[in-house]
N, C-alpha and C positions, 0 to 999 in steps of 0.2 A: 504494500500500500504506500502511496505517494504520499509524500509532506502538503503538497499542494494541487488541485487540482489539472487531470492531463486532458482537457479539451478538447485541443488543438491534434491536427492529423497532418504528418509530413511526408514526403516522399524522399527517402536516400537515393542516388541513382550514383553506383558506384563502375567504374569499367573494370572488366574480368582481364584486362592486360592485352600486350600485344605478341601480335607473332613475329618471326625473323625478318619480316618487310616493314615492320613498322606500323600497319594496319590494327586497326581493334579488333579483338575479339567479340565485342558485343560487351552489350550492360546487363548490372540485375539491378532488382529497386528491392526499396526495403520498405515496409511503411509503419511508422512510429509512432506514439502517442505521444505527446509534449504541451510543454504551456510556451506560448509565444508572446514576448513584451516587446510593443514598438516603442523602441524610441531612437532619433538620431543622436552619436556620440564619436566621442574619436577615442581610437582603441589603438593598441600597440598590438602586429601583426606578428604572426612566428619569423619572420624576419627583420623586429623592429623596429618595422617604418611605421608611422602615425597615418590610420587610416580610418575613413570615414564609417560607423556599422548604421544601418538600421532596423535592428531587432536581435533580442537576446534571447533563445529557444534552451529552456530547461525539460531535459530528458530523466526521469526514475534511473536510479543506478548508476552503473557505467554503459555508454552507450557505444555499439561501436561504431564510431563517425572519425572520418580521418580527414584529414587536408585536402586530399585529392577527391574525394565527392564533392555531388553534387546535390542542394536541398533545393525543395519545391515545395511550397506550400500556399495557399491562399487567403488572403486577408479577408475582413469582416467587408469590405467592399467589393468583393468578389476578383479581385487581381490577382493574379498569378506570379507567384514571383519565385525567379532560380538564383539561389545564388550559391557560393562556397564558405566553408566555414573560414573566419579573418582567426579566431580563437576559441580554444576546445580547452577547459580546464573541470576537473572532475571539485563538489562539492563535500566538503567532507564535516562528519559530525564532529561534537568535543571529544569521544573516544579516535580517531582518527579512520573511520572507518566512510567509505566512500556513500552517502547517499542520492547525489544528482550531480547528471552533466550541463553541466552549463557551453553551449558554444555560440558565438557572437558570431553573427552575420552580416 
């Protein structure tokens, strides 16, 4: 059971890699429950450049979401939006134990 309600429904679109030419193999999607907060802010990227997020998607536990996907989800305005995670840092209780992913958008 979640800390906070998982409303919100995303689509991971991750690629399964390529072959010796360089070509994809094709993707799989994944679809997650989460809570999704807009807000625009400037965030420090896994490369530490200062970049622009707008929205922070907390996922139950550890989620497995990496750099190289892709999220897809739609706003209460009915838009569509893809983007890549800017930052993925896992949430962790006073015992040190991991409860939610937090990754910025």
């Amino acid at each position: 059971m979640s800390l906070i309600p998982m409303k919100d429904t995303v689509v991971i679109v991750r690629s399964k890699g390529y072959d010796r030419w360089g070509e994809p193999l094709g993707t799989e999607e994944i679809e997650l429950k989460c809570r999704i907060d807009y807000q625009f802010q400037v965030v420090k990227n896994d490369k530490g450049e200062d970049v622009v997020a707008k929205a922070t998607l907390l996922f139950d536990k550890i989620a497995d979401i990496q750099y190289s996907d892709k999220i897809t989800f739609t706003d209460e305005f009915g838009v569509q939006h893809t983007e890549t995670p800017i930052s993925i840092s896992p949430l962790k209780n006073i015992s040190g134990n991991p409860i939610m992913t937090r990754v910025v958008v």
